[in-house]
N, C-alpha and C positions, 0 to 999 in steps of 0.2 A: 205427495208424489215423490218418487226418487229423481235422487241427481243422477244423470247419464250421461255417458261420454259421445259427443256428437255421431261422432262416427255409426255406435249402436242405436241412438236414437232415429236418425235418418233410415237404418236398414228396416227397422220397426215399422214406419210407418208406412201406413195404408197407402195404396198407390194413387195420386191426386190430392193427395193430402198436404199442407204446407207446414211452411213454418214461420214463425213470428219472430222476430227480432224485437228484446227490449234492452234500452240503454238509459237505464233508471240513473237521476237523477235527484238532486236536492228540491226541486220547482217543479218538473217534468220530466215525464216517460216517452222518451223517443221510440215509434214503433216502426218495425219496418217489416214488409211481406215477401217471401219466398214467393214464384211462382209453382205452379203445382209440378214441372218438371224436377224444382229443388235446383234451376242454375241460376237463375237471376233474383237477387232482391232490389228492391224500389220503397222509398220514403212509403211513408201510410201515413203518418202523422203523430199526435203527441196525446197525450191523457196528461189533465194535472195531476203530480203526487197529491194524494189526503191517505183518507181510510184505508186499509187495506179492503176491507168488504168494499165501499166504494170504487176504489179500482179494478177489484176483480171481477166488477159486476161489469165495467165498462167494459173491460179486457174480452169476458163470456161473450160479449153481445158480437165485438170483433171476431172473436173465435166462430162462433155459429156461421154468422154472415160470411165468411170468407171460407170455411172449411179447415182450418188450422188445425194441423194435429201433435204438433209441439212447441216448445218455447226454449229459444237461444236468449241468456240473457248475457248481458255488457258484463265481467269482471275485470275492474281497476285494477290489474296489479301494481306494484310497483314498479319505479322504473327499471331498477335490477331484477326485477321478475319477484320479488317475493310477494309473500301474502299480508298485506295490513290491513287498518282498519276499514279503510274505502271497500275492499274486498270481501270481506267476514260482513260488512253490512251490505252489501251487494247479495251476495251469495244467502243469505239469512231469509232476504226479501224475496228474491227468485224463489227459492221452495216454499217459503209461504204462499205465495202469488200462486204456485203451481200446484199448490195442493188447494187452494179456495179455487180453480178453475178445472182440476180434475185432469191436468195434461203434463206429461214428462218434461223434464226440464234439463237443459243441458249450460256450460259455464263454457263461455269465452272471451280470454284477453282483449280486450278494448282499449289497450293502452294507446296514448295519440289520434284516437278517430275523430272527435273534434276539433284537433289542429288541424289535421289532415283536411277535413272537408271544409272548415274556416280557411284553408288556403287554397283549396279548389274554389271554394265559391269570389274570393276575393280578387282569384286570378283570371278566372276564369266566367266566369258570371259577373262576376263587375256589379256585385248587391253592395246596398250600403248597408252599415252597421246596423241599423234596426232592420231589415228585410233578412240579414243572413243569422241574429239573433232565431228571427219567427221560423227560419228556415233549419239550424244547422241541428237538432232534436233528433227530427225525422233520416234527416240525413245519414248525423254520425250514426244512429242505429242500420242505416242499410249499409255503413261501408261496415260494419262491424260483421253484420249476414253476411253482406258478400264475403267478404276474407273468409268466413266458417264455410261454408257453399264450395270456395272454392278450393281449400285448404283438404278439406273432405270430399270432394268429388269423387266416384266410383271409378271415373274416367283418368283418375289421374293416380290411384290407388291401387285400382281392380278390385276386381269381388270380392278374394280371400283376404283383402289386407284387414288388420282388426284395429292396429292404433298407425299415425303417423308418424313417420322419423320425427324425431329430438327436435326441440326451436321452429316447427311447426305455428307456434301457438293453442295448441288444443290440451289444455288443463288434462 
């Protein structure tokens, strides 16, 4: 499947159709679900990394069940925004992923979404360190949705826009 720029893959899709949030990791795939209007994402949960046919069959079954008609996945850039190794194997894995499950694939900066939600849940949820461990997967992949959702809204855009102004986050 091709990489796509958020922006176009969102116009693309079928009307009711989602999107998946993944924030691939060393241990685990944090997933998180668009709803079918495309403004809100919420945690879904995690898949252990292994196989890649093994994830993707997990990832299929998510897709079907839920109606998903594309895939946001987490790129690490670096802190200066460039591109390194976290990123190239990030980015590697998303299009494999997305050609074993047959659905377009789109790239966004995920830089700090785990600190971020490790210090919402600590401050704010009051989870101890193994509850915000089982928890912060799921999580950093929807703040990662969200920021893409909301970064790329129609509503904040309009129709004709085609990319977002500079330091947006949108690769």
């Amino acid at each position: 499947m091709a990489l796509f720029n958020l922006i176009d893959l969102r116009a693309g899709l079928p009307r009711g159709q989602r999107l998946i949030g993944l924030d691939p990791g060393s241990r685990v795939v944090g997933l998180a679900l668009s709803d079918p209007s495309l403004m809100l994402a919420s945690p879904y949960g995690v898949i252990r990394r292994g196989k890649l046919a093994a994830n993707a069959a997990e990832l299929a079954a998510i897709i079907r069940k839920e109606s998903v008609g594309g895939l946001v996945a987490g790129l690490p850039l670096s802190m200066d925004g460039s591109f390194g190794p976290a990123a190239q194997a990030a980015k590697d894995w998303a299009m494999a992923i997305a050609a074993a499950v047959g659905l377009p694939v789109a790239l966004w900066d995920e830089r700090l979404s785990s600190a971020a939600v490790n210090r919402m849940l600590i401050g704010e949820a009051d989870l101890t360190r193994a509850k915000r461990a089982a928890a912060v997967d799921a999580a950093a992949a929807a703040w990662m949705l969200q920021s893409a959702l909301d970064a790329t809204s129609l509503d904040r855009w309009g129709p004709a826009a085609r990319v977002p102004p500079p330091g947006t986050g949108c690769p």
